[in-house]
C-alpha positions as CSV (number, residue, x, y, z in Angstrom):
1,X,11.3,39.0,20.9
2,X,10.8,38.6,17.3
3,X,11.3,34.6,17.3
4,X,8.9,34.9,20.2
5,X,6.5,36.1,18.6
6,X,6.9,34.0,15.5
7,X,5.5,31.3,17.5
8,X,2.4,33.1,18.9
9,X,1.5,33.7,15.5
10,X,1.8,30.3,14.3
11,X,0.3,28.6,17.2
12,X,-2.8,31.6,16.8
13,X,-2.9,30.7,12.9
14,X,-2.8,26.7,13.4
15,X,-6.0,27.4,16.3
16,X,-8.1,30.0,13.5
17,X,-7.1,27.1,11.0
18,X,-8.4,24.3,12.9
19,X,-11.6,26.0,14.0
20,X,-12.2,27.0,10.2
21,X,-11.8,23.4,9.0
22,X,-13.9,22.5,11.7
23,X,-16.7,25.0,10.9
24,X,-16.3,23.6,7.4
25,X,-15.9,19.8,8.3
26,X,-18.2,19.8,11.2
27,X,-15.0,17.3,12.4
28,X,-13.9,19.5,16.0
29,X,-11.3,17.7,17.8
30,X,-10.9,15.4,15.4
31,X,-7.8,16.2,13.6
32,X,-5.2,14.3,12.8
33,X,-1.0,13.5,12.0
34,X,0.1,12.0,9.0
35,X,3.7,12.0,8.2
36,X,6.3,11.7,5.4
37,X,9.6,10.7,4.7
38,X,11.5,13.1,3.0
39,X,14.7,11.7,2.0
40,X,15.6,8.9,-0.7
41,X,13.5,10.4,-3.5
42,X,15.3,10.5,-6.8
43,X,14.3,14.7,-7.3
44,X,15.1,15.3,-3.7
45,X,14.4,16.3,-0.4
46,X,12.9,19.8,-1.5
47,X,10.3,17.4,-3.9
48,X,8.9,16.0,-1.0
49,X,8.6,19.1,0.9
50,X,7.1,20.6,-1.7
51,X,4.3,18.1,-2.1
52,X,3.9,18.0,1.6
53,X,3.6,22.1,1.2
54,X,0.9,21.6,-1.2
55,X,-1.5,19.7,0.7
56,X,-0.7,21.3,3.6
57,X,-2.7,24.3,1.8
58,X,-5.9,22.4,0.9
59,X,-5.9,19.9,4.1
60,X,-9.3,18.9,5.7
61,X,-9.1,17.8,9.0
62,X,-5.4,16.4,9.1
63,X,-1.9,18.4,9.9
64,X,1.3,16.8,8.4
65,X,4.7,16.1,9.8
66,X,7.8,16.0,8.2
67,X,10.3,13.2,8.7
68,X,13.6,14.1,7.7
69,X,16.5,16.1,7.7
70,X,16.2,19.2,10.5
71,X,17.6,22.1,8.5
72,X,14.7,21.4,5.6
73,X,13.4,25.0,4.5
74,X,9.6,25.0,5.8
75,X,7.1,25.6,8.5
76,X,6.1,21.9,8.4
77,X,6.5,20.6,11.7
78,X,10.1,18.0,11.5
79,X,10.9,14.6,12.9
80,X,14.5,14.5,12.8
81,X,16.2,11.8,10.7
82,X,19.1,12.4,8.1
83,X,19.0,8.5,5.9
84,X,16.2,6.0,4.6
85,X,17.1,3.9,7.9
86,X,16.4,6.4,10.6
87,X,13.2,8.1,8.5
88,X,11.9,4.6,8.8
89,X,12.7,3.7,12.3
90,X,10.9,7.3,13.0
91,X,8.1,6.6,11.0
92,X,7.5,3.1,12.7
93,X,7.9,4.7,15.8
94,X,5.5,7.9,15.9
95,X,2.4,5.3,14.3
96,X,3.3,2.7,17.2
97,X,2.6,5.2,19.3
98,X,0.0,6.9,18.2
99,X,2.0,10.6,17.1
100,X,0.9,10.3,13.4
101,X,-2.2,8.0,12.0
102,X,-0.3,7.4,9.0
103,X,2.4,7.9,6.7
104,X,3.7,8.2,3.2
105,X,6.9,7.3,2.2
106,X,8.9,4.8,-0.2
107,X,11.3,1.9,-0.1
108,X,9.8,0.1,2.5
109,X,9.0,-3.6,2.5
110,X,5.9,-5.4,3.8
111,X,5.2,-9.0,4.9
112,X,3.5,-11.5,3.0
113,X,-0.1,-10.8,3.6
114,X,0.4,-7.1,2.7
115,X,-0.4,-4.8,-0.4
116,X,-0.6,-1.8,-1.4
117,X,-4.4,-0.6,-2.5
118,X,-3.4,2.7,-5.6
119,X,-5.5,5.7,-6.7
120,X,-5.4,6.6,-10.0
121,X,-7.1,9.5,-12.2
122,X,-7.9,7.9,-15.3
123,X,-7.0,10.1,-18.7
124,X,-10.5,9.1,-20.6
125,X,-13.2,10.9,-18.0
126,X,-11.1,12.3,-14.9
127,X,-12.6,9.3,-12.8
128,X,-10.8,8.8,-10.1
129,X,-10.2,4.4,-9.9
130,X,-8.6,2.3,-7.0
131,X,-5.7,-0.3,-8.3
132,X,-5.9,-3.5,-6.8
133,X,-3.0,-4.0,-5.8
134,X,0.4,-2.1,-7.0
135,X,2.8,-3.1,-4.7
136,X,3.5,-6.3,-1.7
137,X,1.4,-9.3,-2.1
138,X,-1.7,-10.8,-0.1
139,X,-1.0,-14.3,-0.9
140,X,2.3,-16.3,-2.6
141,X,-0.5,-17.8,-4.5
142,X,-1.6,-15.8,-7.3
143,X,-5.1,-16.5,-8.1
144,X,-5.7,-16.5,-4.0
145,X,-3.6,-13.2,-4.0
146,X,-6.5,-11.5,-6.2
147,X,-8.9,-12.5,-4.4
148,X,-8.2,-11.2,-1.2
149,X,-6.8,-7.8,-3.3
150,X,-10.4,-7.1,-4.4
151,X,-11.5,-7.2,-0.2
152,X,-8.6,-4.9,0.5
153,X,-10.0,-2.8,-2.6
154,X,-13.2,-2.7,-1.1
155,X,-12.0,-1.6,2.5
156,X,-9.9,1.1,1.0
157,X,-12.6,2.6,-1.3
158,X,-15.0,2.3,2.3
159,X,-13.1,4.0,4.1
160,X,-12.4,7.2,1.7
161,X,-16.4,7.2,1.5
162,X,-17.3,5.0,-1.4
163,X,-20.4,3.5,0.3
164,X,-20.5,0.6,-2.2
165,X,-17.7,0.7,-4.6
166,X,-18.2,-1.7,-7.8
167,X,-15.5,-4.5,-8.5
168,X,-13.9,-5.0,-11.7
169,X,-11.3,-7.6,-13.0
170,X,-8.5,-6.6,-14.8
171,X,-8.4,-9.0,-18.0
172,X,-5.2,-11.1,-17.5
173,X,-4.7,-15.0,-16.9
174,X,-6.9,-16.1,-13.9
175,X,-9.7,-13.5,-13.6
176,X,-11.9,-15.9,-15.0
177,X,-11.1,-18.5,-11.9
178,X,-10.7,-15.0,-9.5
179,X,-14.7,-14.0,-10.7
180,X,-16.1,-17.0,-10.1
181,X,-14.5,-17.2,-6.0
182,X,-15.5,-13.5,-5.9
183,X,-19.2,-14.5,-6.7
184,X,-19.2,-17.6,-4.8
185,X,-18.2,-15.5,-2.1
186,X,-21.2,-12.7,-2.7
187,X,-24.0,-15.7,-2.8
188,X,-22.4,-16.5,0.7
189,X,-23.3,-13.5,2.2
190,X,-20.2,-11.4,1.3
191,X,-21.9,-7.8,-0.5
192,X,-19.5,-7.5,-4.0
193,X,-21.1,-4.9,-6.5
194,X,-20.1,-6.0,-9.8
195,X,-19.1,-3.8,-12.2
196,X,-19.8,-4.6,-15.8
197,X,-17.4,-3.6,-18.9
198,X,-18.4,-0.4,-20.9
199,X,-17.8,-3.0,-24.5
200,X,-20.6,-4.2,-26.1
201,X,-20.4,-7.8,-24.6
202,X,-19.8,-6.5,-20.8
203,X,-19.2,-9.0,-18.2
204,X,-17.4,-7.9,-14.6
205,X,-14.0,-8.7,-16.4
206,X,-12.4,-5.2,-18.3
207,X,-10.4,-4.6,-21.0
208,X,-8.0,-1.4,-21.8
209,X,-10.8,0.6,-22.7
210,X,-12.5,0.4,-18.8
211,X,-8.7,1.0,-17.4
212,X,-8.7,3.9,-19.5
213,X,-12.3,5.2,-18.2
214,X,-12.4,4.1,-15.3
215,X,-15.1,1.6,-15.7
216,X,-15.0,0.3,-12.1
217,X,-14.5,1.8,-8.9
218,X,-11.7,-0.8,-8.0
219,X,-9.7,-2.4,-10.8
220,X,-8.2,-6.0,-9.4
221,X,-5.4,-7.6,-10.9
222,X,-2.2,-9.6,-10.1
223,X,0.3,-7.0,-8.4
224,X,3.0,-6.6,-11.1
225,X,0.6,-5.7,-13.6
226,X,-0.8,-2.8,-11.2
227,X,2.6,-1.4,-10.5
228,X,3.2,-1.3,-14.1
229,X,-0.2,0.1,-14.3
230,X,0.6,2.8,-11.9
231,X,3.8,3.7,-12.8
232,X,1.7,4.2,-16.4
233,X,-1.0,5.9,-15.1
234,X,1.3,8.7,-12.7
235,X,3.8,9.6,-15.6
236,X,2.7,8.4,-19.0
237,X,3.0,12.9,-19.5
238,X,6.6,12.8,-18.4
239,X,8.2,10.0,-20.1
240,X,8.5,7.7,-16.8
241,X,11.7,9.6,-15.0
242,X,8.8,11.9,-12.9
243,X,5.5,10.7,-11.3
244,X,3.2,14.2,-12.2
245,X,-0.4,12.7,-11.2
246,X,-2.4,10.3,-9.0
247,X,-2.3,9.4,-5.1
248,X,0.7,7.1,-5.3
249,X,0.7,3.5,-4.8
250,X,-1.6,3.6,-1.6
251,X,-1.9,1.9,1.6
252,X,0.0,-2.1,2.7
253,X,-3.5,-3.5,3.2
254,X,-3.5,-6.8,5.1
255,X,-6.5,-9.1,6.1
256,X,-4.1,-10.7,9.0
257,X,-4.1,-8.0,11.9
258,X,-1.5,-5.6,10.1
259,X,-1.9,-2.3,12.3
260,X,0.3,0.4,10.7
261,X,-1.1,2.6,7.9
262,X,1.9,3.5,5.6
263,X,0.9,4.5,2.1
264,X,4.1,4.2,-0.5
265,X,5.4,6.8,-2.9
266,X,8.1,5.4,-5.7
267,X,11.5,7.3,-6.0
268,X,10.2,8.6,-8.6
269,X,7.1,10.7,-7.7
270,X,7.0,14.5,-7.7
271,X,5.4,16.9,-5.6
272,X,2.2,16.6,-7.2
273,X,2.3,12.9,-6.3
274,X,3.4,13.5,-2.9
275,X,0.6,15.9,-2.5
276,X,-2.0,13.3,-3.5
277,X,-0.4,10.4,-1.1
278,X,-0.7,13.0,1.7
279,X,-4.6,13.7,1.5
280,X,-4.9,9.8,0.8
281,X,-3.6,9.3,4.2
282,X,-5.6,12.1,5.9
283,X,-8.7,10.7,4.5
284,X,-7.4,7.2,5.3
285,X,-7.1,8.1,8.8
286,X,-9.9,9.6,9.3
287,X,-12.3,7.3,7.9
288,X,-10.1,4.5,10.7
289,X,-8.9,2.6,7.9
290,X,-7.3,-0.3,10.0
291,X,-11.3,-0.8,11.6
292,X,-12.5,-0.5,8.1
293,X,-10.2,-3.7,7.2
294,X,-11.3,-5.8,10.3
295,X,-14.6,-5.9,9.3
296,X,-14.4,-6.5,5.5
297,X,-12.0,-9.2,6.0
298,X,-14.2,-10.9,9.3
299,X,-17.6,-10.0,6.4
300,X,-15.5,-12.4,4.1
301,X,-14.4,-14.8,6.1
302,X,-18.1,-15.7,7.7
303,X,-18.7,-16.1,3.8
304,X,-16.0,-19.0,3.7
305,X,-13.0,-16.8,2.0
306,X,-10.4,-18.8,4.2
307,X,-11.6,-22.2,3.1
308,X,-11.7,-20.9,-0.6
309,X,-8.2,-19.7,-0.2
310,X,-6.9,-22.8,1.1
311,X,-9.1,-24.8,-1.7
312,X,-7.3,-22.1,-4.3
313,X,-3.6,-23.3,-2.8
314,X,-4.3,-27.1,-2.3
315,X,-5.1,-27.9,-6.0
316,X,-2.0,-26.2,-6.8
317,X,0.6,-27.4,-4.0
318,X,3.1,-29.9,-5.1
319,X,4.1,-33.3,-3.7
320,X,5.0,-32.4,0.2
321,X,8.3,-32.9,0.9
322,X,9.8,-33.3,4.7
323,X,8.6,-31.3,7.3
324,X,11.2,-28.5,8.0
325,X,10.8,-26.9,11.5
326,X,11.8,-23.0,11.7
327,X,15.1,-22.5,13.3
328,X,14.6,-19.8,15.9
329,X,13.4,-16.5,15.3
330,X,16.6,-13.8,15.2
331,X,16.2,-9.9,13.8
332,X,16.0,-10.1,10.3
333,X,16.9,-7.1,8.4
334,X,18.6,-8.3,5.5
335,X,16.6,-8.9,1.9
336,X,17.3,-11.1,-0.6
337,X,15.5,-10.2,-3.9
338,X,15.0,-11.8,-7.2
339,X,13.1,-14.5,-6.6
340,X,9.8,-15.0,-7.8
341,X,7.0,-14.5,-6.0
342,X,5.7,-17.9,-6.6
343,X,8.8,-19.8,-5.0
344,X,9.0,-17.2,-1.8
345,X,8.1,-20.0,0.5
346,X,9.9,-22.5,-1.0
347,X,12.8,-20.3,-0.9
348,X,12.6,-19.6,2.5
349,X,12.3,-23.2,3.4
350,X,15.5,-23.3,1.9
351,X,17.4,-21.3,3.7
352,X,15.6,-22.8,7.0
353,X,17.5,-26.0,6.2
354,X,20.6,-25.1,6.4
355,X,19.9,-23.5,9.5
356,X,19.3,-20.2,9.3
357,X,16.0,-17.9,10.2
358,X,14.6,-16.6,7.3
359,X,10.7,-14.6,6.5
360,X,9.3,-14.3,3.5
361,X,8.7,-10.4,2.4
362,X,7.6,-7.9,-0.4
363,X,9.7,-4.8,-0.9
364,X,8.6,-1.9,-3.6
365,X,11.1,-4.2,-6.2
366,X,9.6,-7.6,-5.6
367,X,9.3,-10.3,-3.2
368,X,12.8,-10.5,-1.3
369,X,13.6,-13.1,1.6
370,X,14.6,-11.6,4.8
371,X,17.6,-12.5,7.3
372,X,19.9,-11.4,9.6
373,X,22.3,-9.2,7.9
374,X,25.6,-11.1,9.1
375,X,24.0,-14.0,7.3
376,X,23.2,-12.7,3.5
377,X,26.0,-14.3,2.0
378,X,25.2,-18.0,3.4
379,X,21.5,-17.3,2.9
380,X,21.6,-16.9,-0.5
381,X,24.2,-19.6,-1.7
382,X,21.0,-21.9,0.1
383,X,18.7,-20.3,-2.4
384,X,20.9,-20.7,-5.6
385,X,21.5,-24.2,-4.7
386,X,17.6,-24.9,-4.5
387,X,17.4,-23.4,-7.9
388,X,15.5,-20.1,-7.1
389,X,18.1,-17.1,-7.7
């Protein structure tokens, strides 16, 4: 009797609960799933839960599902799965199917094409800012990489209700070339709002002092310098070993029909971090994210951003060599990391040679080349002889 009545209070207290939220949000029938991954955190299962706990107190609009080990100690609602590989599989599977709108979790590699979009809280004013990007890569091409980062910047602050977010460019080598494709692409017809430096001589491109106020709402730059950024910006307090603030390192954003919304947490976040990640992905998924995308990247792309990018790539490509057809496509599973980001094709052309299926891919470490796992070892004696491990 008393475990049935457990759940008539629970199922009376999640109705009260959604028709309060409603009455606040004005959003009735509009709630929805976002999950987590609990295991493979360096502070533990119980971190994660405890994050997830946390914004399960102050959602709006979204209820959160666990993904993990069954005996966890909460009233969370649990997707079984005890390992990093399962929690995965899960996670893939509940989005594919429509369960959960999006999820947080770490570890997990995306394509070429893909990056993560960050939320930060700067330390100067409290502003929140949007890293572009912190994780993954958008292009093997650096300079053409940035570009397309600041349109998945823009889709990301759109859909979280920045109406029109202002651009800035993170001061390192190639913003100069990255501003002017940006502006080439606003006299097109493609709506950039420029931000402008808060030093004396201003200009759209920011130094320290806008990173650490927050100049612009989205911050571009090459993706190593923002996971160093965000890594920076989550635990400068802690001395690096715990993430203690920010939204994590945000949604694989990808202009080339991408359709899962997974947001990525390092091993290192706490529950404050986890917290964060969680109402990013509710308001993700509620301001449809993945529609948001479409139409930034088709608004850029009627404003000639593929022919740029290809203009970007052509002036740097090297002498072509033989045409190397793909040998065909098997399950790749297997990575193969450190190599740099600039040789991934090349790298993977590599490995086609000597016969063997192989996809370029970004994991939360670096760009890694996938293949079948029986095949690792043969794989990557083809990369070391082509000089890129």
């Amino acid at each position: 009797m008393g475990e049935s009545n457990k759940v008539v209070r629970d199922m009376v207290g999640r109705v009260l609960n959604d028709i309060a939220d409603g009455i606040e949000t004005g959003d009735f029938g509009k709630k929805v799933k976002v999950g987590i991954t609990t295991v493979g955190n360096e502070h533990g299962v119980e971190n994660l839960v405890k994050g997830a706990e946390i914004a399960a107190r102050v959602a709006k609009g979204y209820d959160i599902v666990l993904i993990g080990p069954k005996d966890m100690d909460t009233d969370l609602e649990i997707a079984e799965a005890n390992n990093e590989d399962e929690a995965h599989k899960k996670m893939e599977e509940l989005l594919d199917s429509g369960y959960i709108q999006a999820c947080v979790t770490a570890h997990y590699p995306f394509p070429i094409g893909v990056a993560t979009i960050g939320r930060v809280v700067t330390p100067a004013k409290g502003k929140e800012m949007i890293l572009a990007s912190t994780t993954g890569s958008t292009a093997s091409h650096r300079i053409a990489a940035m570009v397309k980062n600041a349109v998945c910047g823009i889709a990301v602050a759109k859909a979280i209700g920045k109406e029109k977010p202002t651009v800035g460019l993170l001061n390192v080598d190639g913003a100069r070339t990255v501003e002017r494709t940006l502006r080439t692409l606003n006299e097109n017809g493609y709506e950039i709002n420029f931000a402008e430096s808060m030093r004396a001589d201003g200009g759209v491109v920011m130094r320290g002092n806008d990173l650490l106020a927050g100049t612009p709402d989205i911050m571009v730059q090459d993706t190593l310098t923002g996971n160093i950024l965000m890594k920076v910006f989550s635990s400068y307090t802690t001395g690096g070993s715990y993430e203690a603030a920010g939204f994590g390192y945000g949604p694989g954003v990808g202009g080339d029909g991408y359709d899962r919304v997974v947001l990525i947490l390092s091993r290192a976040s706490g529950a404050p971090v986890a917290a964060g990640a969680l109402q990013f992905a509710g308001e993700l998924a509620k301001g449809n994210i993945k529609e948001v995308v479409k139409a930034e990247f088709a608004a850029a792309r009627k404003a000639g951003l593929d022919g740029i990018i290809d203009g970007l790539m052509e002036a740097d490509k090297p002498k072509a060599e033989e045409k190397v057809e793909a040998p065909p496509a098997e399950i790749v599973t297997g990575e193969i990391s450190g190599i740099d980001v600039l040789d991934i094709d090349d790298a993977v052309i590599a490995v086609w040679k000597v016969g063997i299926y192989a996809e370029g891919g970004m994991g939360c470490t670096g760009p890694v080349v996938l293949v079948n796992e029986a095949k690792i070892e043969e794989a990557t004696e083809a990369i070391k002889a082509a000089g890129y491990l």
